[in-house]
ZAMARGU-4260 file (C-alpha; in steps of 0.2 Angstrom, whole numbers, plus 5000, padded with zeros to 4 digits):
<rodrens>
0) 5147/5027/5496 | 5151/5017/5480 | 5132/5009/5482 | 5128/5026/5484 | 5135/5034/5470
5) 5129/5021/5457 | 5111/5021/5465 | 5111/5040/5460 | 5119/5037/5442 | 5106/5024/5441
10) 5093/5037/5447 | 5100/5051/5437 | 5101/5039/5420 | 5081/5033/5423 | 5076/5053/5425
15) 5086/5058/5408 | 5077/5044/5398 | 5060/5048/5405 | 5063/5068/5399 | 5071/5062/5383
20) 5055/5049/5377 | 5041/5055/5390 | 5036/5070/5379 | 5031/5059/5363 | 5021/5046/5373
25) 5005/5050/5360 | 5018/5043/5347 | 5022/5028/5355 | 5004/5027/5361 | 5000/5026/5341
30) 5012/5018/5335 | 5013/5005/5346 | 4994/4999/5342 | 4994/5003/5323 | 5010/4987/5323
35) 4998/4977/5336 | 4983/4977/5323 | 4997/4977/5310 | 5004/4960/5317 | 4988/4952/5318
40) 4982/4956/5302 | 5000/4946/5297 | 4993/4932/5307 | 4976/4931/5300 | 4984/4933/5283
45) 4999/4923/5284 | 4999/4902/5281 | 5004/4893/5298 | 5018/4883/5298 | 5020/4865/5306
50) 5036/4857/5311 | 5037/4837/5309 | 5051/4827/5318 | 5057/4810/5318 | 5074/4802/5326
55) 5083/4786/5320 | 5100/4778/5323 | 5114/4779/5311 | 5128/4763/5312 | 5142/4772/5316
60) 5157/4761/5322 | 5168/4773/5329 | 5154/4780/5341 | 5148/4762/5346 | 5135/4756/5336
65) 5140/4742/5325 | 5128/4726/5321 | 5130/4708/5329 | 5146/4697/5323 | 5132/4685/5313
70) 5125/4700/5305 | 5141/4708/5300 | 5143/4689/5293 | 5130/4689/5282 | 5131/4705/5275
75) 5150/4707/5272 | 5146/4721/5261 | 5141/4731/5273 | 5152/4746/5275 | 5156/4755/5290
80) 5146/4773/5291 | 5149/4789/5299 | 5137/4801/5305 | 5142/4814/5298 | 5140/4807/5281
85) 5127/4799/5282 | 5118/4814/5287 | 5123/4822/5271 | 5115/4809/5260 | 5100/4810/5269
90) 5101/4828/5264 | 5105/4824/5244 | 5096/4831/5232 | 5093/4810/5225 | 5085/4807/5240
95) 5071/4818/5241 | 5067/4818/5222 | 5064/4798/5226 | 5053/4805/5241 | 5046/4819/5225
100) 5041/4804/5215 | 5035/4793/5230 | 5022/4806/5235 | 5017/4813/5219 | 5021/4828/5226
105) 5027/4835/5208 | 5006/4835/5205 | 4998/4847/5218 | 4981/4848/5220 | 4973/4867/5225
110) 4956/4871/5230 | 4949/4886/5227 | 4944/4900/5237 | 4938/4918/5236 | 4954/4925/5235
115) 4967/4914/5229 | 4968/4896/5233 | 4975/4884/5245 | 4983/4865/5243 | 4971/4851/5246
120) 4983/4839/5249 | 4970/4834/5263 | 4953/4837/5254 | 4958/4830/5238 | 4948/4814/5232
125) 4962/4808/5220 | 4981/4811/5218 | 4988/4809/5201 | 5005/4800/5195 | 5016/4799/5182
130) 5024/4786/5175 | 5039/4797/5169 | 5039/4815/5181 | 5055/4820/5172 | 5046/4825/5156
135) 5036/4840/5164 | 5040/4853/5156 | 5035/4870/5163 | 5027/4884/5155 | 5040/4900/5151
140) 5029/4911/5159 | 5030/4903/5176 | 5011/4901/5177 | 5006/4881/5182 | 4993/4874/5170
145) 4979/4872/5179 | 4969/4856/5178 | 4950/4857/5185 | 4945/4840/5189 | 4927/4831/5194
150) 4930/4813/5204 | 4913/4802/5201 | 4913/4792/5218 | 4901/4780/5211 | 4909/4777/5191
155) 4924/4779/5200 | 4928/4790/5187 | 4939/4804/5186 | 4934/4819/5172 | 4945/4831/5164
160) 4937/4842/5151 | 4923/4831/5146 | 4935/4816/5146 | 4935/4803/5159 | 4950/4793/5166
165) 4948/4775/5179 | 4958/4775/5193 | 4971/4764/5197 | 4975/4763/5180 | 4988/4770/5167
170) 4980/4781/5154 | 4986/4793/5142 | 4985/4809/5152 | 4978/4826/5148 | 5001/4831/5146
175) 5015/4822/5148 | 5011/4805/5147 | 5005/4790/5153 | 4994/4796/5170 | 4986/4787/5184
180) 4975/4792/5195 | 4974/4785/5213 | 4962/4788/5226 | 4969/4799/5241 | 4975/4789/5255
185) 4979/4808/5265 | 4959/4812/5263 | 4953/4818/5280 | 4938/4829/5273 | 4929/4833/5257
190) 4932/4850/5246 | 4919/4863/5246 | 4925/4871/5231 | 4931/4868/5213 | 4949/4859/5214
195) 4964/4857/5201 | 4980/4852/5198 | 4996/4856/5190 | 5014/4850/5188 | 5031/4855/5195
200) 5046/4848/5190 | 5055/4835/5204 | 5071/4847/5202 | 5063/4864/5206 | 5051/4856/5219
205) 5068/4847/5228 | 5077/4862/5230 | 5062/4870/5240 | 5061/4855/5250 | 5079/4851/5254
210) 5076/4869/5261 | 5064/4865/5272 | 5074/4849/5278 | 5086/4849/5295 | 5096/4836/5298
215) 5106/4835/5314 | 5113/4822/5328 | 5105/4825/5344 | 5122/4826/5352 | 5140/4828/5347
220) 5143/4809/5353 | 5127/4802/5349 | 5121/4795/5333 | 5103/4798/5338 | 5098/4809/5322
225) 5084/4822/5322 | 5077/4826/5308 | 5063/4840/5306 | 5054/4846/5292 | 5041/4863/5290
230) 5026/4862/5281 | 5009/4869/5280 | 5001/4855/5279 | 5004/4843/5296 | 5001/4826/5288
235) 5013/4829/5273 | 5026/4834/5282 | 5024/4818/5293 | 5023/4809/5275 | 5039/4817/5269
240) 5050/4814/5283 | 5042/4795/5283 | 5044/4792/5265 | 5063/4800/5268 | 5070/4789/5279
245) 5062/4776/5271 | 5070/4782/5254 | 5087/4783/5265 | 5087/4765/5272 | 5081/4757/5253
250) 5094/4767/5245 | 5108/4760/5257 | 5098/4742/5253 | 5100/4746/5236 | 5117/4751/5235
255) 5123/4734/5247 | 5112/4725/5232 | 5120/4733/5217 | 5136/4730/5223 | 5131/4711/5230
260) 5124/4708/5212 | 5141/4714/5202 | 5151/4705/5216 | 5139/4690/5211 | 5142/4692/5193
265) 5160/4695/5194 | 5162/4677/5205 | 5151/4666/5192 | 5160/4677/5178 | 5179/4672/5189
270) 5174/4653/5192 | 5168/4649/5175 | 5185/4653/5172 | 5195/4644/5185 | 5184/4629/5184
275) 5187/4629/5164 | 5208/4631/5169 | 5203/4616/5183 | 5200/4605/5169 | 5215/4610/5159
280) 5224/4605/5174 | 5218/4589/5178 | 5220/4582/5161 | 5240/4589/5160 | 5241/4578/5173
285) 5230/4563/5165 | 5241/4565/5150 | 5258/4567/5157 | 5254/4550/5170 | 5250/4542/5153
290) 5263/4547/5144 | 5277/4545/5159 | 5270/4530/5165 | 5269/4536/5183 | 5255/4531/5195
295) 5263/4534/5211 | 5279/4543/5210 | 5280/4537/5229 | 5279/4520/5229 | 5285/4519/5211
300) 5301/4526/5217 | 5302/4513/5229 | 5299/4499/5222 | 5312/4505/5208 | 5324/4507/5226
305) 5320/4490/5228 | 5322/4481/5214 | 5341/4489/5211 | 5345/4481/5226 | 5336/4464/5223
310) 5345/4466/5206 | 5362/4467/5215 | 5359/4454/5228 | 5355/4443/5214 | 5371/4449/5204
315) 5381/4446/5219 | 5374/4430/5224 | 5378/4425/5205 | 5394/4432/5206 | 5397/4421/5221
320) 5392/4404/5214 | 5403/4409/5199 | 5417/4410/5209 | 5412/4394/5218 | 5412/4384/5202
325) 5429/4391/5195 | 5437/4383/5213 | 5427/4368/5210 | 5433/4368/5191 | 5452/4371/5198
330) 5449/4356/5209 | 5445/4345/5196 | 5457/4348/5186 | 5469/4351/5199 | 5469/4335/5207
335) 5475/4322/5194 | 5465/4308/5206 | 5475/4313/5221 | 5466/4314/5235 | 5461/4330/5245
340) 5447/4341/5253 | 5433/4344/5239 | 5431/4363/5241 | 5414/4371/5248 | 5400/4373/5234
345) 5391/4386/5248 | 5378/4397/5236 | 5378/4384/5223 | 5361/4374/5224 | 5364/4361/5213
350) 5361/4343/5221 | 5369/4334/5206 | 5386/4344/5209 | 5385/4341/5227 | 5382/4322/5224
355) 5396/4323/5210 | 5407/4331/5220 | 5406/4320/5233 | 5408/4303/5224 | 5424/4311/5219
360) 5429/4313/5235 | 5427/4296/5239 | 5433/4289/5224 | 5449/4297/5226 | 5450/4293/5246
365) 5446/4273/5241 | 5458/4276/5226 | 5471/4283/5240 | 5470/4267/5249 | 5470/4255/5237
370) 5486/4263/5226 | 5494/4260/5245 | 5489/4244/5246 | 5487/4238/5228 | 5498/4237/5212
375) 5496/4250/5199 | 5489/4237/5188 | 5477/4232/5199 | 5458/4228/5191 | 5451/4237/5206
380) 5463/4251/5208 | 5462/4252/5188 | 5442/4253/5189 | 5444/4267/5203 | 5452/4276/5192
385) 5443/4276/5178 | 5428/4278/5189 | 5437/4294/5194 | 5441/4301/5179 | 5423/4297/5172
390) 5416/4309/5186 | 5428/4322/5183 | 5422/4329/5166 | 5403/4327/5172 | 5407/4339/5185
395) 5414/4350/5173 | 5402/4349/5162 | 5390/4353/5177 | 5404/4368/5180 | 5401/4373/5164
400) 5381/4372/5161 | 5379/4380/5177 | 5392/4394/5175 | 5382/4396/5157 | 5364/4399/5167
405) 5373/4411/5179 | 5380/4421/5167 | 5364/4421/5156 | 5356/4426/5172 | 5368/4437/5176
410) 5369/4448/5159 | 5348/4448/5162 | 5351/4456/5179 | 5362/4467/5175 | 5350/4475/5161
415) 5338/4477/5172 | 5346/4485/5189 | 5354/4495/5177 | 5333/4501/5170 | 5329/4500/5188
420) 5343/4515/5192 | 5339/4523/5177 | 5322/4524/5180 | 5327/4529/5198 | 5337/4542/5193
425) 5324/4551/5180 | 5309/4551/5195 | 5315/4566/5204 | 5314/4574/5187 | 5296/4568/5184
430) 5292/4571/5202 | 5297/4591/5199 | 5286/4591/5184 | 5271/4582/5191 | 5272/4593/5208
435) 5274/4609/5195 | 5256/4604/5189 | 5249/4600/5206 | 5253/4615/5214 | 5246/4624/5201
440) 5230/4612/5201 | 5229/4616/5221 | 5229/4634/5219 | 5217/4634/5207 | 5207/4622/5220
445) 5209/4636/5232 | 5201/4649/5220 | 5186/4641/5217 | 5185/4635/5235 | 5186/4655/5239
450) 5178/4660/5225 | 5161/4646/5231 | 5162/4653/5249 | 5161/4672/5243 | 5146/4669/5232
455) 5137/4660/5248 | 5143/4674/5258 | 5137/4686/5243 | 5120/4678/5241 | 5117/4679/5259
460) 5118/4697/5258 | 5102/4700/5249 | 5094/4692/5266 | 5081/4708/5272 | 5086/4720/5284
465) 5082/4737/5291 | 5095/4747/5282 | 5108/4758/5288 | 5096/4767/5300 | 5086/4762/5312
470) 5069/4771/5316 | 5068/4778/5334 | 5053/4788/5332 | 5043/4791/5319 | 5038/4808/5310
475) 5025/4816/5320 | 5020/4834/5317 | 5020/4848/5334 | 5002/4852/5340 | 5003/4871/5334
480) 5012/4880/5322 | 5029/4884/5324 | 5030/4898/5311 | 5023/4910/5311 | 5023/4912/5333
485) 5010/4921/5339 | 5021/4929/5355 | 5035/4931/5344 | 5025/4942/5331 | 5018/4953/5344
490) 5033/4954/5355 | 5041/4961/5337 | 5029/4973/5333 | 5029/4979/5350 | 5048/4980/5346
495) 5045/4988/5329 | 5034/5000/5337 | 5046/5007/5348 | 5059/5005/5337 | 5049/5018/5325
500) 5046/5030/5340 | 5065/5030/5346 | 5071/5031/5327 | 5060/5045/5323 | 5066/5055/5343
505) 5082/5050/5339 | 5084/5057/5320 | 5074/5072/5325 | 5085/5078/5338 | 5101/5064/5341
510) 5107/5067/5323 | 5103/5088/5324 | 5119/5097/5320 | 5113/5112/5329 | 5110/5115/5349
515) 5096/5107/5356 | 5099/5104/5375 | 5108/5114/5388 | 5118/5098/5392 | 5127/5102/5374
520) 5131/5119/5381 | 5139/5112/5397 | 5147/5098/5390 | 5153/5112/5376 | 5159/5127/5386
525) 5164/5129/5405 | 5151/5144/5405 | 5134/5145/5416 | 5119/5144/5410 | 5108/5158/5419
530) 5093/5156/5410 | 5081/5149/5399 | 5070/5156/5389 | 5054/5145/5383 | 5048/5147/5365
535) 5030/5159/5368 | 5025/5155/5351 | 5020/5142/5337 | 5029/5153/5324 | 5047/5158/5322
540) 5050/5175/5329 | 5057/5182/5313 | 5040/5181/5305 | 5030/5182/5320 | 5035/5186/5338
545) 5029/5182/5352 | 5013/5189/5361 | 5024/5193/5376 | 5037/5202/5366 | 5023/5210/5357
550) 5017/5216/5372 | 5033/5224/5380 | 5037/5231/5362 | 5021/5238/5363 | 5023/5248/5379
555) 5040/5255/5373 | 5031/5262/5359 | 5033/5251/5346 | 5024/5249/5331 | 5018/5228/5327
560) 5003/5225/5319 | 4999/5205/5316 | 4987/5195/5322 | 4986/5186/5335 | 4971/5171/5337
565) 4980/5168/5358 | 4965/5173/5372 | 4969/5187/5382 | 4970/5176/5398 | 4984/5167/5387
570) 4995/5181/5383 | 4994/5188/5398 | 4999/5174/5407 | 5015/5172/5394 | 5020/5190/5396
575) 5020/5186/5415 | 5030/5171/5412 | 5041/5181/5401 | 5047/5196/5414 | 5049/5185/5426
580) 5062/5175/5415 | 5071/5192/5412 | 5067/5197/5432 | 5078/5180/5435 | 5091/5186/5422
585) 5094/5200/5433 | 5092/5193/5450 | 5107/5177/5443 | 5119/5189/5436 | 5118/5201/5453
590) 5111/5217/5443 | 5099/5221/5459 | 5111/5221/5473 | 5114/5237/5478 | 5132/5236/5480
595) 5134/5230/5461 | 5145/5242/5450 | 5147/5233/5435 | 5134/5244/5421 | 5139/5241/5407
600) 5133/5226/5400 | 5135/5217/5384 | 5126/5205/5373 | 5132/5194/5359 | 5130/5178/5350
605) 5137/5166/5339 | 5128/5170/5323 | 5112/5180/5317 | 5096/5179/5325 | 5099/5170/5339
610) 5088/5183/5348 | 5102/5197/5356 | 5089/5211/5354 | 5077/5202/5360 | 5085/5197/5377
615) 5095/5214/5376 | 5077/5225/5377 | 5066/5213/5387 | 5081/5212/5400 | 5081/5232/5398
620) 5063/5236/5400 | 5063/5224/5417 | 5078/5234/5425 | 5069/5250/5418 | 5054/5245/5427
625) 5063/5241/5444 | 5065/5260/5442 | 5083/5261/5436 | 5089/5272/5423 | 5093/5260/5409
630) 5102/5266/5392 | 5099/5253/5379 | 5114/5255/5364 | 5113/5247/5347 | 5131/5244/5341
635) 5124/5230/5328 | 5133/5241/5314 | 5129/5225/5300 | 5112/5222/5304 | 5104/5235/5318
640) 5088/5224/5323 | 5085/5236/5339 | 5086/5252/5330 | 5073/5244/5316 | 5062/5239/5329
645) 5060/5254/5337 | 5057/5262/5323 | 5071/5273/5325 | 5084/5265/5313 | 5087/5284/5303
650) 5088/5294/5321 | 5104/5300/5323 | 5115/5288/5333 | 5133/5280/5337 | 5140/5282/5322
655) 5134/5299/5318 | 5141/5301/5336 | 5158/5294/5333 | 5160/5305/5315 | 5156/5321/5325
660) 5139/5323/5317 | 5128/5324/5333 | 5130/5329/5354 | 5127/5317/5365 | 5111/5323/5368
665) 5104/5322/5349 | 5108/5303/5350 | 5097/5299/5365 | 5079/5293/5361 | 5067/5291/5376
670) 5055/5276/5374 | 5038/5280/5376 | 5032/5264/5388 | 5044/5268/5402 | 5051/5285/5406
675) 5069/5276/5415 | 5073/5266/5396 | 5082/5278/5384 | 5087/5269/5368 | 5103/5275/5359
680) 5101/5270/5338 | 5117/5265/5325 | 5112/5281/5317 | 5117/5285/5300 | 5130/5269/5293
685) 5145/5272/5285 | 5156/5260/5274 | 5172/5258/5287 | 5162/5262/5308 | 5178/5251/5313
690) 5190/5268/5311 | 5177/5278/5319 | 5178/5265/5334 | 5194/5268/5337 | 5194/5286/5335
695) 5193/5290/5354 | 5175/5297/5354 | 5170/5279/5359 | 5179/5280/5376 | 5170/5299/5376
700) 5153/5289/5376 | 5153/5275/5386 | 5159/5289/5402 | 5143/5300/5397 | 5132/5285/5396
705) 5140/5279/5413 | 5137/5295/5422 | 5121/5297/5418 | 5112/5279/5417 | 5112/5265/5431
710) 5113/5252/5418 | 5121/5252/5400 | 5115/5237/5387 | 5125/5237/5375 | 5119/5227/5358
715) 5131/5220/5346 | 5137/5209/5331 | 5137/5191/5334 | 5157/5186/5339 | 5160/5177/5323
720) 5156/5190/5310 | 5167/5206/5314 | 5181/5211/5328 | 5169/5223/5334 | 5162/5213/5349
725) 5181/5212/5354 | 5184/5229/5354 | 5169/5233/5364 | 5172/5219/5377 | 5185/5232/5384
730) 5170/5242/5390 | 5159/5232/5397 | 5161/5222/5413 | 5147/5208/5410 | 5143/5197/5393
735) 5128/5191/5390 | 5130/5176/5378 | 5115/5173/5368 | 5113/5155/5360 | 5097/5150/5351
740) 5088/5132/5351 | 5087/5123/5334 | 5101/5138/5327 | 5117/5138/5335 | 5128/5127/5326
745) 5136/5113/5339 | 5152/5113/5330 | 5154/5130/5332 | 5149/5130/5352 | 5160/5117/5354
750) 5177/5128/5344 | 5173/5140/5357 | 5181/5134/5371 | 5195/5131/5357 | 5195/5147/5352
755) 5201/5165/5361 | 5183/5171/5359 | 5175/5165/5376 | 5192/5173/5382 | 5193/5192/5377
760) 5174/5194/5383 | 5172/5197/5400 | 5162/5188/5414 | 5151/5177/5401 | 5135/5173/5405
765) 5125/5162/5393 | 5103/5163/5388 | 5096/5150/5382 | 5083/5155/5373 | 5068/5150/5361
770) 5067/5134/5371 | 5053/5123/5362 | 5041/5112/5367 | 5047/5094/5364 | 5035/5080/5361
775) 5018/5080/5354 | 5009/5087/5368 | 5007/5100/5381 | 5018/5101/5397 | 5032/5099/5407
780) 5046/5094/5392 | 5060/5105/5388 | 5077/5102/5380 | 5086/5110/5392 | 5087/5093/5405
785) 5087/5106/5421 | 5072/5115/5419 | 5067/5115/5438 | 5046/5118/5435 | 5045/5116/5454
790) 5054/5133/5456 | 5045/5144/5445 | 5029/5134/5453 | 5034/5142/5469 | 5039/5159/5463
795) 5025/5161/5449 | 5011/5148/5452 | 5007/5133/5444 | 4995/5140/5430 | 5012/5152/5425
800) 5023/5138/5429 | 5015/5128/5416 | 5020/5135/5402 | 5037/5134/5403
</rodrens>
């Protein structure tokens, strides 16, 4: 059921757009070829536009692309790039004026044509450069100076104004300076016509190419770089891109070699320095090992070590043969040539002592013997003794002489361990000092050992390399134009024609404020709509009516007189079309049953000149001619449209009816077409009908007109203007609501529903009447969305059915 029900919708939403935009076909069919031609001429007119792409690689180290470890050696200044900055460099405005300048692009060269002129970046002969571009100066007005050139191919001579130029040389140009001209490396084919050229400065020609430029990475991880560029001419957009990255990579060279140079500099600047502090260095030591006498404060420091503890070995060794020879000198004297042991003379080296010594001894061991044996006054005890005490002042003087040396010797020793500990002591302090003007001396070495391995490291970085990026593909330009696109131009003016015919449908009846479509009422009011009424005529009824309501009028007796240019077949075929429209009112609301009571009938609108008189004496003339007795009442007291087109608006009527001023039978007029229609005037007005409606005589009327007529129509004010159409709802049993195509205001349809209007009147039935033809052709097209041709085809015939 569900695929049902949306198949329907589906259906039902296909058929109300083909009867919304069906009817204006012939616009679409015009519009829709006038923006085909008009998209062509765009094409014919408009300069194609080429798209030139080229990819490289940035070095980005956070997405994995770094160079080798000996690169990154030899180019320490090398700096670790990311993509995304990179890419705005590449768009800097310093950037493409280099590629401005490369190209000499500030000099275009034009060829003339009938109508205008176009670049001949491709037919040009020569391209001209300056040796300083940032002195154009352009004109206020904004007009290029134009210079017309000549290029002599065989003088290879280029003239300007009478004047000739060389190539390949700098001259004094026609403005702005020394000029060269250069033969055209781009030339594919010659000029047929006269060519020039002019100058723009590198700034304003930048910003126009910068906006040109796109510069994106092929992928959010990748640093795969695309860069495109759009240009007229193929081959110089190829050039630019080319001479871009070319200008990216030299400035990234340029930069490392700038920064490698000062670096340079700044080492050679630093070194000088340390190598002049070196010096200093190296002669405070000179001059403090001079002036301290220190060579080696290492071994100097132990020899010192040494020679305190010779010096006190010495001294001891001294001190020990001193204190030999005082026992030796206690002996002697000690003794008095009594024999005893000769102390040790261990540490004294003296043989003549020893010797001395020992002939004591043995003097005084024979002497010993002797005085045993012998008498004091012995000769050879005598001479013993005497021999003894001859050899005892030669050992003390030996005692003495020696003890002499070794104090000499010992005073000398003394002196020096006590230099030698001096000396000792102060070395630490000279060490300190001397270390103090080392250490600085080996941090200065370090330096310049630093400082020599970054100016190697720095003058290896001038070695070539490829730059920042590396080239992947080079620019190269797409085989047709991208802009403008020959499908897309069309497909938009197919759009645009469309577009046009749905904006013009749309404003013309989308953004009326008045009813247009019986879909409005329906969605407005919960009222049926019975019938519709087409529109008969080209004109609006109030200054022309319709041939068919001409025609009935006509046959009731009333006096028209226009023209009419219709056929006779045509009119007659619309007066048909028009009765059987009212003979359907009737049949809908039920007025030809014969068990239908209800007579009186009423017919009302919102607002003037919707077409209640209309519908009110068409639909009484049809019931007339069914041969019921039909009494048509015109209670329009403001504007009595009925009355005036009977040309009875000054016969006594209602009013005069009401104010006792005429029978019932004075008020009745019989219409001369048809013998069963009686009309019943306003009669003569007054300034306050709403007291004579409420007299009583009103109730007095409508029983007359009951008992004697089948029908009664009864025509009144629209509902909005005065409570009349309230009080005479009370009468009538049906209501005929009347609401005019293109008139009726929505906002007041839709306060009806809102409102107690719809409410006090009874049975409501709506017309829709005055239904126009939509579109811009003849046929089956209405507004009303519901307009069932098939029926009226059964019922009628197709030549009748037509029409509607």
């Amino acid at each position: 059921m569900d695929e049902v029900n949306k198949s329907s919708a589906d259906e039902n939403i296909l058929r109300m757009l083909l009867a919304m935009f069906l009817p204006y076909w012939p616009l679409f069919a015009l519009l829709i070829p006038v923006c085909i031609i008009g998209a062509w001429g765009y094409l014919k007119t408009t300069t194609p536009v080429y798209e030139a792409a080229a990819t490289l690689i940035i070095k980005d180290e956070n997405k994995g692309v770094d160079d080798s470890k000996v690169l990154e050696a030899m180019n320490p200044f090398d700096s670790k790039k990311i993509v995304e900055n990179e890419l705005e460099i590449i768009k800097s405005r310093t950037i493409m004026t280099q590629v401005v300048k490369n190209l000499q692009l500030y000099a275009p060269v034009y060829e003339d044509k009938l109508y205008g002129s176009k670049e001949a970046y491709t037919t040009s002969p020569i391209v001209v450069e300056l040796r300083n571009p940032e002195n154009i100066v352009e004109p206020a007005s904004g007009k290029s100076l134009k210079f017309y050139f000549e290029y002599d191919s065989l003088k290879n001579l280029v003239k300007i104004k009478n004047k000739s130029y060389p190539i390949d040389e700098w001259v004094e140009g026609p403005v702005f300076g020394e000029t060269k001209f250069k033969l055209n490396a781009n030339r594919s084919r010659t000029a047929k016509r006269a060519l020039y050229f002019s100058f723009v400065h590198p700034k304003n020609l930048t910003r126009g190419l910068l906006s040109g430029l796109e510069a994106s990475p092929t992928d959010k991880l990748s640093t795969v770089v695309r860069l495109t560029y759009r240009d007229p001419i193929p081959q110089r957009g190829e050039n630019i891109l080319n001479h871009l990255i070319a200008a990216y990579n030299q400035k990234a060279i340029s930069d490392r070699d700038d920064l490698a140079s000062n670096t340079l500099t700044f080492i050679d600047d630093r070194m000088k320095k340390v190598e002049k502090e070196l010096n200093e260095l190296e002669s405070s030591i000179q001059r403090f090992r001079s002036e301290k006498g220190v060579v080696d404060l290492s071994e100097q420091g132990k020899l010192y070590l040494y020679d305190v503890g010779e010096y006190d070995r010495q001294i001891a060794s001294i001190s020990r043969q001193l204190a030999v020879l005082n026992k030796v000198d206690q002996y002697v004297i000690s003794k008095k040539n009594q024999a005893g042991i000769v102390p040790a003379t261990l540490g004294v080296e003296d043989r003549v002592l020893s010797q001395l010594l020992e002939k004591l001894y043995t003097s005084e061991m024979e002497y010993e013997k002797l005085r045993k044996t012998t008498a004091e006054n012995n000769p050879i005890l005598t001479a013993v003794a005497d021999e003894i005490n001859k050899i005892r002042p030669s050992i003390r003087e030996n005692i003495r002489n020696q003890k002499n040396n070794l104090r000499a010797s010992l005073g000398s020793l003394n002196f020096n361990a006590n230099q030698s500990a001096s000396a000792l002591k102060n070395i630490p302090e000279k060490e300190r000092a001397l270390l103090e003007i080392e250490r600085g001396k080996e941090i200065k070495n370090e330096l310049y050992s630093f400082l020599q391995q970054k100016r190697e490291e720095t003058a290896l970085s001038y070695a070539p390399n490829g730059g920042d990026g590396r080239i992947v593909d080079l620019a190269e330009s797409s085989e047709g134009p991208v802009s403008p696109k020959s499908s897309i131009i069309y497909l938009v003016a197919l759009i645009l024609g469309f577009g046009i015919g749905l904006g013009y449908i749309i404003f013309k009846e989308m953004m009326n404020r008045n009813v247009l479509f019986r879909s409005e009422i329906e969605n407005s009011i919960n009222t049926p709509v019975v019938l519709e009424l087409p529109h008969l005529d080209d004109v609006e009824e109030s200054k022309k009516p319709s041939s068919a309501f001409s025609y009935i009028t006509n046959k009731l007796g009333i006096n028209f007189i226009f023209s009419s240019n219709k056929k006779t077949s045509e009119i007659k075929q619309n007066e048909a079309v028009l009765l059987n429209h009212f003979r359907q009112l009737g049949s809908s609301m039920g007025l030809y049953d014969r068990n239908f009571t209800k007579k009186k009938i009423l017919i009302t609108s919102s607002i003037e000149g919707e077409g209640k008189s209309f519908v009110g004496t068409n639909l009484a003339y049809c019931l007339a001619q069914s041969g019921k007795k039909v009494a048509l009442v015109d209670m329009d007291f403001l504007k009595p449209q009925t009355s005036r087109s009977f040309g009875i608006l000054k016969h006594k009527g209602v009013l005069d009816y009401l104010s006792y001023q005429a029978d019932y039978k004075e008020i009745l007029t019989n219409s001369h077409g048809n013998k069963n229609l009686f009309i019943v005037p306003v009669g003569n007005r007054v300034d306050d009908h709403t007291q004579l409606l409420l007299n009583g005589k009103l109730d007095v009327l409508f029983e007359e007109l009951s008992d004697e007529f089948d029908y009664v129509i009864i025509d009144s004010a629209p509902v909005n203007l005065v409570a009349d159409v309230k009080l005479l709802a009370d009468y009538c049993d049906e209501t005929i609501y009347v609401i005019l195509q293109g008139k009726t205001p929505l906002k007041v349809l839709r306060h009806l529903d809102d409102s107690e209007t719809l409410k006090n009147l009874k049975n409501v039935s709506v017309v829709f009447n005055g239904i126009k033809q939509r579109g811009l052709v003849k046929g089956n097209y209405n507004y009303g969305y519901g307009y069932n041709t098939n029926l009226y085809e059964e019922e009628y015939g197709s030549e009748i059915a037509s029409k509607l």
